[in-house]
C-alpha positions in Angstrom: 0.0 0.0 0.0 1.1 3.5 -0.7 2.5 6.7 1.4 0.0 9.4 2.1 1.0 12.9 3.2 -1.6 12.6 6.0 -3.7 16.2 6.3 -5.5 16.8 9.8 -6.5 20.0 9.4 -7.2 22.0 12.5 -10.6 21.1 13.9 -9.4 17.7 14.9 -6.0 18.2 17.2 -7.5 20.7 18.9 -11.3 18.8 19.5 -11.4 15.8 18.5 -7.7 13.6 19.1 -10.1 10.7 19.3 -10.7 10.9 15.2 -7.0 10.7 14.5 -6.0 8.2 17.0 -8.6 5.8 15.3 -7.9 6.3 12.1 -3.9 6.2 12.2 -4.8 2.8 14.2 -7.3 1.4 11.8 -4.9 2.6 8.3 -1.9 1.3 10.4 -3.6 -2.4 10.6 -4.8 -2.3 6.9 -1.3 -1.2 6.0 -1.4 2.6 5.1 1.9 4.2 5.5 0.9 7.7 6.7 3.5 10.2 6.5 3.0 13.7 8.7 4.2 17.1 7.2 4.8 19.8 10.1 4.9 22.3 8.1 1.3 21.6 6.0 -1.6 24.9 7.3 -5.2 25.1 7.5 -6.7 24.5 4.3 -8.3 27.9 3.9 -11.8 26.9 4.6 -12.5 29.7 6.5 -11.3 31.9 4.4 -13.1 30.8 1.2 -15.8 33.3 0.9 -13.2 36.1 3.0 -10.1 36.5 0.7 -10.7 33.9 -2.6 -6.5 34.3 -3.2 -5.5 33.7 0.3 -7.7 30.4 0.4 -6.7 29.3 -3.2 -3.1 30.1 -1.3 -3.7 28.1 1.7 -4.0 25.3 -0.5 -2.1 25.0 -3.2 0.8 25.3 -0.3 -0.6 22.1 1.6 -0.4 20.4 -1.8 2.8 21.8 -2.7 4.1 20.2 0.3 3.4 17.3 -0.7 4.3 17.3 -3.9 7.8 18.3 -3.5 7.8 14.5 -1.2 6.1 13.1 -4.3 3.0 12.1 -2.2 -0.6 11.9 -2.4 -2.7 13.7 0.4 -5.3 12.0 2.8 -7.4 14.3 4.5 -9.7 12.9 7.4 -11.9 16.3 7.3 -14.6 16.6 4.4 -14.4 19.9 4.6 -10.6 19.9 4.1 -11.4 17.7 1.2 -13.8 19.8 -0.4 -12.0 22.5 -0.2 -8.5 21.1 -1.3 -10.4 20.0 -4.0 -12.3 23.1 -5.2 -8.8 25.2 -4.8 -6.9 22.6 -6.8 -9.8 22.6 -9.7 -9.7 26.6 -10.2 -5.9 26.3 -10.0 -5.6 24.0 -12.4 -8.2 25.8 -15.1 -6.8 29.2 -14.6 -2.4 29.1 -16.0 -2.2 32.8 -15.0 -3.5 32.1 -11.6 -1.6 29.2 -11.1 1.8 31.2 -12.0 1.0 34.0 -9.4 0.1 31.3 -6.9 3.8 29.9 -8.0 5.4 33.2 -7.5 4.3 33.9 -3.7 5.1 29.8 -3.0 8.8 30.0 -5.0 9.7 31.9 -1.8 9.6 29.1 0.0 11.1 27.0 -2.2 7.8 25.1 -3.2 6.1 24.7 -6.4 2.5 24.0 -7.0 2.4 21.3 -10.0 -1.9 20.3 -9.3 0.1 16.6 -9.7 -1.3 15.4 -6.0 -4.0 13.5 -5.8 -6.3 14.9 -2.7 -8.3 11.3 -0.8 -10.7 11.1 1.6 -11.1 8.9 4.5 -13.6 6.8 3.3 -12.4 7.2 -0.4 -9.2 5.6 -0.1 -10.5 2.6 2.1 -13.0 2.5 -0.7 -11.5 2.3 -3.6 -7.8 1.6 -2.7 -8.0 -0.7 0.1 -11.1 -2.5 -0.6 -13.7 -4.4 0.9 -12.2 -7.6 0.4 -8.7 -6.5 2.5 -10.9 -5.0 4.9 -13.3 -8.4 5.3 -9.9 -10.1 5.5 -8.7 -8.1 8.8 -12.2 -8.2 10.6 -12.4 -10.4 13.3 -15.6 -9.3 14.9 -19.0 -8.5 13.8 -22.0 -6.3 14.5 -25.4 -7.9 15.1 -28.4 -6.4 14.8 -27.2 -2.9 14.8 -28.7 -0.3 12.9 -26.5 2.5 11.6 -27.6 5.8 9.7 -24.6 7.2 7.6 -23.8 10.6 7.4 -22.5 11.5 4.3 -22.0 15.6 4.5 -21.9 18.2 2.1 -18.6 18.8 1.2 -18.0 15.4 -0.1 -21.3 15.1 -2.4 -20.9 18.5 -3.7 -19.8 20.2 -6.4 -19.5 16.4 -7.6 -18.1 17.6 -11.0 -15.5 18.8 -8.6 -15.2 16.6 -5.1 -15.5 13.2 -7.5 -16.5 10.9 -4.4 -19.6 8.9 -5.2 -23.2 9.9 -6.7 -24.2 12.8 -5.4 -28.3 11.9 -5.8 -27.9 8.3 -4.2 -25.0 8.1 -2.9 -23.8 4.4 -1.6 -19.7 4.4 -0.7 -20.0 4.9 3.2 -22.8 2.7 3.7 -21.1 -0.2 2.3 -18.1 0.3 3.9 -20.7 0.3 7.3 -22.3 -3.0 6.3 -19.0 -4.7 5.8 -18.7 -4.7 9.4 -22.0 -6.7 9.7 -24.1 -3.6 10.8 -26.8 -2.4 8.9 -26.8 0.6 7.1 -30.6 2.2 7.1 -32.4 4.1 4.7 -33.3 7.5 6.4 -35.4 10.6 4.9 -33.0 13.5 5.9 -29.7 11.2 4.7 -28.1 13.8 2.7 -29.2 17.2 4.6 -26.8 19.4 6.1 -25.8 18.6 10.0 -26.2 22.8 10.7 -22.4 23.4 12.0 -22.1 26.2 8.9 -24.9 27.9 10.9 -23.0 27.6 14.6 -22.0 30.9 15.7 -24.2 33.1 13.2 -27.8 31.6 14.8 -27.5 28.6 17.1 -31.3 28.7 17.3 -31.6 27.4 14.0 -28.1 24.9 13.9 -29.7 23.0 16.4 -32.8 22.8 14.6 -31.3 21.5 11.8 -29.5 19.2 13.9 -32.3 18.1 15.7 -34.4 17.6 12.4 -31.8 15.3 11.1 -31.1 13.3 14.6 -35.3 12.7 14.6 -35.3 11.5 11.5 -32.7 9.0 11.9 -34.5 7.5 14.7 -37.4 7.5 12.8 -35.3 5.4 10.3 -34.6 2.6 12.9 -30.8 3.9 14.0 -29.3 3.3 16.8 -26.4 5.5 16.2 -25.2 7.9 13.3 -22.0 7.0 11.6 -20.3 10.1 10.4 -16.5 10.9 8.6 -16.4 14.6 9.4 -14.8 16.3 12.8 -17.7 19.3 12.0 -20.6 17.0 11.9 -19.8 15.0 14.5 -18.9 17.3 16.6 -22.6 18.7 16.2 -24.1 15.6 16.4 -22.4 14.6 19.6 -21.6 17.8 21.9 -24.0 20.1 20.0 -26.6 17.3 20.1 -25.8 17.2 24.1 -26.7 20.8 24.4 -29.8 20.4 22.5 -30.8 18.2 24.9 -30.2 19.9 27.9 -31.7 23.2 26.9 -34.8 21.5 25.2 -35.7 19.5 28.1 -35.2 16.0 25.4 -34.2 12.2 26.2 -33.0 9.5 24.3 -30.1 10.8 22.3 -28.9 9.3 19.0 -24.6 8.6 19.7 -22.6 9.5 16.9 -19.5 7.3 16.1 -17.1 8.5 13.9 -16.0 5.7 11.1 -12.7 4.2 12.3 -14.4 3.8 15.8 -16.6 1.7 14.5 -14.5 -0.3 11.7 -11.7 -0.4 14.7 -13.7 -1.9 16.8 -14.7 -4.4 14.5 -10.9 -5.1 13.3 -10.2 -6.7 17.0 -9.7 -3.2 18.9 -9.7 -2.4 22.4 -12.5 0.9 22.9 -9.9 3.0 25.1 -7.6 2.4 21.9 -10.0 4.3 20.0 -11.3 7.0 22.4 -14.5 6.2 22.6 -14.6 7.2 26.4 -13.9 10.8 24.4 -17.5 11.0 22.8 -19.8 13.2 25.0 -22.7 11.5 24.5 -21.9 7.8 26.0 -21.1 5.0 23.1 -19.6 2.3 24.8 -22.7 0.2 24.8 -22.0 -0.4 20.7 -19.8 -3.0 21.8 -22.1 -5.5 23.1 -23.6 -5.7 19.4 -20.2 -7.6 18.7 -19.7 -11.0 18.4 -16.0 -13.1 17.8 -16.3 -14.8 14.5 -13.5 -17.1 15.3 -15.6 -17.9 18.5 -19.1 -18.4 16.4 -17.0 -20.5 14.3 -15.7 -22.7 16.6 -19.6 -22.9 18.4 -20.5 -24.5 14.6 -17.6 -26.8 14.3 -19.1 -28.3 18.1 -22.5 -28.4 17.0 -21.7 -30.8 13.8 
């Protein structure tokens, strides 16, 4: 398997350490060489409809980096994705921008080539790893557990753009979920925004939009969200735990973030994952599990 420049963005060293802790210990059994560039910036995501040069600046540096190791990057963040993406796209159709984007970066000794090719998460296990490896490496199972994938925007769209599955019916994420013998449901609000663009402007309706989407996956049969994004699951677990509290509402729906749940399925321990982290309690996902070299052995007795 191949060397990724591995891109973390900002949102998830300084909230959520649990989201890169499982997935450099999920890549690491599946054999993904991740390699970390110190030097790599935000993406200029918050700068995107602020200063269009700056963000277009912001990342063509990040890829630059890791270009000049000759790497790939993998970004964990969709929004990090979505917006590598979209600055590497105008880049690429615009020479004269790209040459004055050169000239600011040849300062540094960097070069912007638009040779890097930017992966998701879910993307690479997808497509590059595959079920099959990943069915090769499980060694526990969910039963009768009911999962409502998350997909978020900034994967799905501008698709001509992002390139990550149909953006209409989508079906990547939830058959990376069912591989691990959960069941991915088929919810009404699947593809609505989780409201974190909204946080901070008017809460009031962030957490309506949040709330919206967290009723209808329990009206979809979930027990917990799945989700690939440190914004959207940061709503859905510690904004979701406001919500609650200030609306006077029980019986939450738990977010898990992907490589929790995949991790936990490959054989890992919870505290390996950080799912103590979560604020709203998921430890109880793994009594769903059950050993299949144990079930197997049951059948061998019972012939």
């Amino acid at each position: 398997m191949s060397e990724f420049a591995f891109f973390i963005g900002c949102q998830i060293p300084a909230r959520l350490n649990q989201y890169e802790s499982s997935a450099r210990a999920v890549l690491n059994q599946l054999g993904v060489e991740l390699i970390d560039i110190r030097e790599f910036n935000c993406c200029g995501y918050p700068l995107r409809n602020i200063d269009s040069k700056v963000f277009l600046l912001s990342s063509a540096r990040n890829i630059a980096l890791a270009e000049k190791k000759g790497l790939d990057l993998l970004t964990l963040c969709k929004c990090c994705y979505g917006t590598l993406k979209k600055a590497d796209s105008i880049i690429k159709e615009y020479p004269s921008l790209k040459e004055e984007v050169n000239q600011i970066l040849k300062k540094e000794g960097l070069r912007y080539h638009g040779r890097a090719e930017i992966k998701h998460f879910l993307s690479l296990l997808y497509r590059e790893v595959g079920l099959d490896r990943i069915k090769e490496k499980i060694v526990r199972k969910y039963r009768g557990l009911r999962v409502a994938t998350h997909y978020g925007c900034h994967v799905l769209r501008p698709s001509q753009v992002v390139e990550f599955d149909n953006p209409i019916h989508p079906s990547l994420f939830d058959r990376l979920v069912e591989v691990t013998g959960a069941e991915s449901v088929d919810w009404q609000m699947k593809l609505e925004c989780c409201g974190a663009p909204l946080l901070g402007m008017n809460d009031e309706l962030s957490m309506d939009f949040t709330l919206k989407k967290l009723q209808s996956g329990k009206e979809g049969g979930a027990d917990f969200l799945c989700v690939a994004c440190p914004y959207c699951h940061l709503q859905f677990d510690k904004i979701q735990k406001r919500i609650l509290t200030q609306r006077g509402l029980n019986h939450p729906l738990p977010s898990i973030l992907y490589p929790q749940l995949l991790g936990l399925s490959l054989g890992m321990e919870g505290r390996n994952l950080g799912l103590e982290m979560n604020e709203i309690p998921i430890l109880t996902i793994e009594s769903a599990l059950y050993d299949l070299k144990r079930e197997g052995e049951k059948e061998d007795e019972s012939k």
